[in-house]
N, C-alpha and C positions, 0 to 999 in steps of 0.2 A: 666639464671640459673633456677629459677621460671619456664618457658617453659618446660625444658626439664623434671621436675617435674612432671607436669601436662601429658608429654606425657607419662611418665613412668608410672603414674599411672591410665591411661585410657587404655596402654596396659595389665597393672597387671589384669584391672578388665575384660578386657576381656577376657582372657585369663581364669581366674576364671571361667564366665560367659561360655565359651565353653567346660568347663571341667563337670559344672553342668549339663547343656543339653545332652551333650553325656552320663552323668551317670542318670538322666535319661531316654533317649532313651532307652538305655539297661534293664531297669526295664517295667516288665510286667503290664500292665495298670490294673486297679481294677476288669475289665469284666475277663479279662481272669485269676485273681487270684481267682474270685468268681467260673467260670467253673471249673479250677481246681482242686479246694479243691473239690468241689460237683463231682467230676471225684474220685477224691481219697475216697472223704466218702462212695462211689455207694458201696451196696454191693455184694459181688462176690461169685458166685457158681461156681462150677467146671464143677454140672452136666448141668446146662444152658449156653448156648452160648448167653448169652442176653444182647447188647452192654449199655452201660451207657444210660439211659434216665435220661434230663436235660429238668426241664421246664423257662420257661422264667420268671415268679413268685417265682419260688426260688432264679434266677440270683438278679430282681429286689428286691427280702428282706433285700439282701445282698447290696445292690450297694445305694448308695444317688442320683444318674443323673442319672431318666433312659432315659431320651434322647442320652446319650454318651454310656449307654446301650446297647438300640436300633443300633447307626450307626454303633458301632464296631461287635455287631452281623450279621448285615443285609454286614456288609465290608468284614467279615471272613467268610460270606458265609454258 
């Protein structure tokens, strides 16, 4: 009885456990919330065609790792 306990409740947690991962896999990492925002603050003129400049100094003000900074930039190209 006790067994079947213990199985039950190593599958409840995993189950848990793959429910968290998946939620966040789906969530956008801190770089690209940091691009983002600096994407939506950029200011827009109508009469300039002038695409968003992002510097790497603004990403990092914003961000605590910039080594996870770094790969996810240098990953996303």
């Amino acid at each position: 009885m006790r067994y079947k306990v213990e199985v039950r409740a190593k599958i409840i947690r995993n189950v848990i456990n793959n429910i968290f991962y998946i939620f966040l896999a789906a969530l956008p990492s801190d770089t690209d919330t940091a691009v983002q925002i600096l994407f939506r603050d950029f200011p827009r003129d109508p009469k300039i065609k002038t695409p968003p400049i992002i510097l790497r100094s603004q990403i990092y003000s914003m961000i605590k790792e910039k080594t996870v900074a770094d790969k996810e930039l240098v990953r996303s190209g």
